[in-house]
C-alpha positions as CSV (number, residue, x, y, z in Angstrom):
1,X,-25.9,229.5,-99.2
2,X,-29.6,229.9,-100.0
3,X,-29.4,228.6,-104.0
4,X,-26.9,225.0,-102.6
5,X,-29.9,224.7,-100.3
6,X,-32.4,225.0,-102.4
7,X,-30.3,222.7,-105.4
8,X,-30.2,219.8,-103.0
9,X,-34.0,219.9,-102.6
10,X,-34.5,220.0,-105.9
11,X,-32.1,216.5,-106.7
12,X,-33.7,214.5,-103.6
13,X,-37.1,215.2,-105.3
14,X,-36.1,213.8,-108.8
15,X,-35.3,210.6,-107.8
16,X,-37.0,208.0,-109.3
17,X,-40.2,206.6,-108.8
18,X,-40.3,204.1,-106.0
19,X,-37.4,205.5,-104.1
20,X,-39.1,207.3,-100.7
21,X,-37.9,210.9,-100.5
22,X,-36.1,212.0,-97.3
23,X,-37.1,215.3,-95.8
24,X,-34.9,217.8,-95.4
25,X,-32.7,217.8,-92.1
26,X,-32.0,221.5,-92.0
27,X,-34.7,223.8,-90.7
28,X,-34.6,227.2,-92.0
29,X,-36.3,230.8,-90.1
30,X,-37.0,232.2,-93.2
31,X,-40.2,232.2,-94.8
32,X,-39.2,233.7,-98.2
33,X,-36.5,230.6,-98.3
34,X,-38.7,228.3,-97.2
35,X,-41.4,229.3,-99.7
36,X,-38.5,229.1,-101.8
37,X,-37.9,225.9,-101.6
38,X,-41.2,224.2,-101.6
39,X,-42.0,225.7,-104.9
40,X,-38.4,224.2,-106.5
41,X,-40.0,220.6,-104.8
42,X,-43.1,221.2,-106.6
43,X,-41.4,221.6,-110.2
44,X,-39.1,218.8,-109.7
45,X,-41.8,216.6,-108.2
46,X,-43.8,217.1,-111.4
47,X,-40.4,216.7,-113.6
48,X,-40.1,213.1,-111.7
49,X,-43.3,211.5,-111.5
50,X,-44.2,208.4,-113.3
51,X,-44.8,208.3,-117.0
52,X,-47.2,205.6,-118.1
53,X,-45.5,204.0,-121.2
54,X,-47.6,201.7,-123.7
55,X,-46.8,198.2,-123.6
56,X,-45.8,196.4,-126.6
57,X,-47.7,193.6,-127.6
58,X,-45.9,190.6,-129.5
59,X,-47.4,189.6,-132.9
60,X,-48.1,186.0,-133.7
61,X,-46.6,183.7,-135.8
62,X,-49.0,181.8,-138.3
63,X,-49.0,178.8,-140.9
64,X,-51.1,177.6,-143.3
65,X,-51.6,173.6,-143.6
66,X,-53.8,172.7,-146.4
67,X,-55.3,169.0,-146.2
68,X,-58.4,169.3,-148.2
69,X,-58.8,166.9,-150.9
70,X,-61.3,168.8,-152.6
71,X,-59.8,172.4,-152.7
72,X,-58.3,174.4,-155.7
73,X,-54.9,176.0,-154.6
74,X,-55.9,178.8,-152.3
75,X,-54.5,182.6,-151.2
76,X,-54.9,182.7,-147.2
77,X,-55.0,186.2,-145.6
78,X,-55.0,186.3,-141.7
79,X,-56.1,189.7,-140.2
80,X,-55.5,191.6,-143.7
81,X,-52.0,190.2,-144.1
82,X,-51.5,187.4,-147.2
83,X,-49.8,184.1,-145.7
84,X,-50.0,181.7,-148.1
85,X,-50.5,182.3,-151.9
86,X,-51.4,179.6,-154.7
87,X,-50.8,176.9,-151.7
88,X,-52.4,173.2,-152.8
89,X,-52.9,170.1,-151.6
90,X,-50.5,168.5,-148.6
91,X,-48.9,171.9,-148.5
92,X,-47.1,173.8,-144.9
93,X,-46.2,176.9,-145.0
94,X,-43.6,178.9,-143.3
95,X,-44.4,181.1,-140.7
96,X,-45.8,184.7,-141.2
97,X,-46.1,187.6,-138.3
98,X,-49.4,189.4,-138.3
99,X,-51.1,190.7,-135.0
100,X,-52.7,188.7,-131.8
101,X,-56.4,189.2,-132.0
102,X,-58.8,186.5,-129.9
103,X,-61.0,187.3,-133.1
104,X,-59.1,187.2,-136.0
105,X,-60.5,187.2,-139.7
106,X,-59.2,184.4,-141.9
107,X,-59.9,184.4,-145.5
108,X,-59.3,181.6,-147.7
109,X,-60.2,181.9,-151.5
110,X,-59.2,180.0,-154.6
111,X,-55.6,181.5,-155.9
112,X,-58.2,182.1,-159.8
113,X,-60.0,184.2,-157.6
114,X,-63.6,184.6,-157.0
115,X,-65.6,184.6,-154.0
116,X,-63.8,182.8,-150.5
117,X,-64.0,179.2,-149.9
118,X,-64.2,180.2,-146.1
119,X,-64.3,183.2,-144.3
120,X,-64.1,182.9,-140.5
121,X,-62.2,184.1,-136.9
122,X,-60.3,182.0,-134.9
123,X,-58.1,182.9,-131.5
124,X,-53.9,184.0,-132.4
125,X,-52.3,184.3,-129.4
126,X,-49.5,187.2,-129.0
127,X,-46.2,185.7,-128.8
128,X,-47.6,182.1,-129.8
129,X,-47.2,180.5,-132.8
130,X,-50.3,178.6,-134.9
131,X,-51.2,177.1,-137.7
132,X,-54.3,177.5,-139.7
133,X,-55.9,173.9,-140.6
134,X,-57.9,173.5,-143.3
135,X,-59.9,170.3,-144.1
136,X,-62.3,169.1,-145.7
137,X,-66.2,168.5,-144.1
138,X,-67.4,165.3,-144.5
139,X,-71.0,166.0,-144.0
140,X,-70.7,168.5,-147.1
141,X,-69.7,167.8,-150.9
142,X,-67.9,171.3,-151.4
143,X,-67.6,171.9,-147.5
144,X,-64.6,173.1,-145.7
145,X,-63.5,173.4,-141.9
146,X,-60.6,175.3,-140.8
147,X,-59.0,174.7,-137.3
148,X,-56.6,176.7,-135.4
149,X,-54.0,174.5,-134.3
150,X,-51.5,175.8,-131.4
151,X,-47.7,175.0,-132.2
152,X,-44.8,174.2,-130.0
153,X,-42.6,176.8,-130.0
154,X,-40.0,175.4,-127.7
155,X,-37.1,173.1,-128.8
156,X,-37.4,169.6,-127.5
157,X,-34.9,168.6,-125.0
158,X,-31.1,168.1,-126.0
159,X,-31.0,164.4,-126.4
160,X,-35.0,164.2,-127.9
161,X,-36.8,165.3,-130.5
162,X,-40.8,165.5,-130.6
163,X,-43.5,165.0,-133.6
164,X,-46.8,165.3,-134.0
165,X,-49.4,163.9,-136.3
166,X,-52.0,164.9,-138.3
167,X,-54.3,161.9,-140.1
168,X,-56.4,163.6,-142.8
169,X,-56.1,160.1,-145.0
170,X,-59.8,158.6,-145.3
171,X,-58.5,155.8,-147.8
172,X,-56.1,154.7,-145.9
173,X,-58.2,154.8,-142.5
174,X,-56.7,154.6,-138.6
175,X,-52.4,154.4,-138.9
176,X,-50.1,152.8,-136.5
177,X,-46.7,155.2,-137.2
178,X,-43.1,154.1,-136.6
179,X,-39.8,155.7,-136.4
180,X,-37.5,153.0,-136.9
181,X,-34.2,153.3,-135.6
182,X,-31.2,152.9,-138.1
183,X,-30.2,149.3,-138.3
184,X,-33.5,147.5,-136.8
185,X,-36.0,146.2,-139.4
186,X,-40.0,147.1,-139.0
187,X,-40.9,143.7,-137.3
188,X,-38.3,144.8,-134.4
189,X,-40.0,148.1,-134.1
190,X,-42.8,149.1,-132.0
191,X,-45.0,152.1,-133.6
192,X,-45.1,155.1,-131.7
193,X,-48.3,156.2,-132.5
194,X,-51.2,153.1,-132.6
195,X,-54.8,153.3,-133.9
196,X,-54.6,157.6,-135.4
197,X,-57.8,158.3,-136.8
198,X,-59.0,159.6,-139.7
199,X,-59.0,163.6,-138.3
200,X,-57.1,162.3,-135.4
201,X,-54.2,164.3,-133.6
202,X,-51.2,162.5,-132.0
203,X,-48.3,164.6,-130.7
204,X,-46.0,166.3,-129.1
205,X,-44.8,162.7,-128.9
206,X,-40.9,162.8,-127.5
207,X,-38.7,160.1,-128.6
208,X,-34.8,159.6,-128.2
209,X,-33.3,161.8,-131.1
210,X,-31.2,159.5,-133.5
211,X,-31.5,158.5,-137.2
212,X,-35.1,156.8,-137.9
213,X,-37.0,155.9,-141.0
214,X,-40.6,156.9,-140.7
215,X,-42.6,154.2,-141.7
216,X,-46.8,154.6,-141.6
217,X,-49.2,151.6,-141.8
218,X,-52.8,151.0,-141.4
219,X,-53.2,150.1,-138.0
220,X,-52.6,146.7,-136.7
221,X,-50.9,145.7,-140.1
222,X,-47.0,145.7,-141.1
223,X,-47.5,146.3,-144.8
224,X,-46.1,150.2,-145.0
225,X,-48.4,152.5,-146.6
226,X,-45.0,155.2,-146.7
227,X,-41.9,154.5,-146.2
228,X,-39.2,158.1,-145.1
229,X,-35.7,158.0,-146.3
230,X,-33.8,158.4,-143.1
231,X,-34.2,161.1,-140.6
232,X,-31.1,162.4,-139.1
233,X,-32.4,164.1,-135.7
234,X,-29.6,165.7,-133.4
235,X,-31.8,166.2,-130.6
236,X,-34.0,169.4,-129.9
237,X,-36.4,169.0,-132.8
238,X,-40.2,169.9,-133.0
239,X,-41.8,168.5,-136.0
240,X,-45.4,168.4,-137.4
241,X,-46.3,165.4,-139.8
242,X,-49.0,165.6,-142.3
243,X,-50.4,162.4,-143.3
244,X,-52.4,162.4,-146.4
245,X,-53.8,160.1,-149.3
246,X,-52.4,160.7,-152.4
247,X,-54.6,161.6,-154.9
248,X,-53.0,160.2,-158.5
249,X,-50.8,157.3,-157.6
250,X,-51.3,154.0,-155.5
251,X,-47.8,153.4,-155.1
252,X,-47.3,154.5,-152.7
253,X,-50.6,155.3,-150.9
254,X,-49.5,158.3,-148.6
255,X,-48.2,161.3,-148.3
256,X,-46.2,162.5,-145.9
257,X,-45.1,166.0,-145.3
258,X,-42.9,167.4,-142.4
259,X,-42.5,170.6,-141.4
260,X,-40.4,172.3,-138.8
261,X,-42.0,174.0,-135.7
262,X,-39.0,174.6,-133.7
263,X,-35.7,173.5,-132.7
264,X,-32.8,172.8,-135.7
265,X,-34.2,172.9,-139.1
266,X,-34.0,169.6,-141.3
């Protein structure tokens, strides 16, 4: 009778955490049982308690965008981790996990080698997804500036899609940008992004998902600086849009190039 007794303690006191133990209803007139028993709740006690586990922390997903018009192609390493190797002009990269770190050490050197074009820390977020920027600085002949851009990571709603734009043209100036739906002509359209600077940002900008041609002026003009073949968007889209001069042609004047944040790929 005395070890069922003492076996039922034992299970009420290895519930788990959080659960309130109920004392036991029986009394017993034995102190040898009794002292029994509360030494059986004091192993199982110690079996049950709480164990603190460590929590896992998410990495972060980076990019590289290069829009420098003065830089050689360039080897990127984020946190000691390459991301982007031999990566020129107008170029996005695809994503690459390295840890979240408020401080992290970005290196960015020419792909011949040599000393680094920049060396500096910016803020990757766990679970978040960023970009490294890289542009030129105006106010410097060989000077560089790097940005850490924060990404959408959610797909756009079913029936939209959502782009965002990036004007790193000084030729070419301030852009109105258009997506013009399939079967209406430019003068029908109205631009969805007006007056983008030079270094200017526009975006998450949601529109109705549907097949567009992109179509990038100088602002207030019609005359198209670029012209996209058509877009097919199915809805759910996130899109960044990289607008650059181009450096060895006039025809046309701009680059363009689109890369996928989130949502269905192109």
């Amino acid at each position: 009778m005395s070890e069922r007794f003492v076996a039922l303690a034992t299970m009420r006191a290895m519930r788990p955490c959080g659960i309130r133990r109920m004392g036991m209803s029986r009394q017993f007139t034995s102190p040898r049982l009794a002292a029994a028993i509360l030494v059986s709740l004091a192993a199982a006690i110690g079996l049950s308690s709480c164990v603190n586990v460590a929590t896992y922390t998410q990495p972060s997903l980076v990019r590289f965008i290069d829009a420098s018009n003065i830089a050689p192609a360039v080897n990127v390493v984020v946190e000691g981790q390459p991301i982007a190797a031999n990566v020129g002009q107008g170029a996005i990269t695809s994503y690459a996990t390295v840890p979240g770190n408020t401080a992290a050490l970005i290196q960015i050197t020419a792909a011949t080698g040599g000393a680094a074009l920049v060396t500096t820390n910016g803020t990757l977020l766990p679970g978040h997804q960023h970009s490294v920027f890289l542009t030129d600085n105006g106010a410097a002949p060989n000077g560089y500036e790097v940005t850490i851009l924060e990404d959408q990571q959610i797909a756009a709603a079913s029936n939209q899609a959502a782009f965002r734009f990036l004007n790193q043209a000084p030729k070419t100036g301030a852009v109105d940008i258009y997506m013009v739906p399939q079967g209406v002509t430019l003068a029908n359209a109205i631009p969805l992004v007006t007056g983008l600077a030079v270094g200017g940002t526009a975006g998450y900008i949601s529109f109705p998902a549907q097949t567009v041609t992109m179509v990038v002026t100088p602002t207030g003009l019609t005359t198209p600086q670029f012209t996209s073949t058509p877009i097919t968007l199915v809805g759910g889209e996130v899109r960044t849009v990289l607008i650059m001069d181009t450096q060895l042609t006039s025809n046309p004047p701009v680059m363009v190039t689109i890369a996928d944040d989130a949502g269905p790929a192109n």
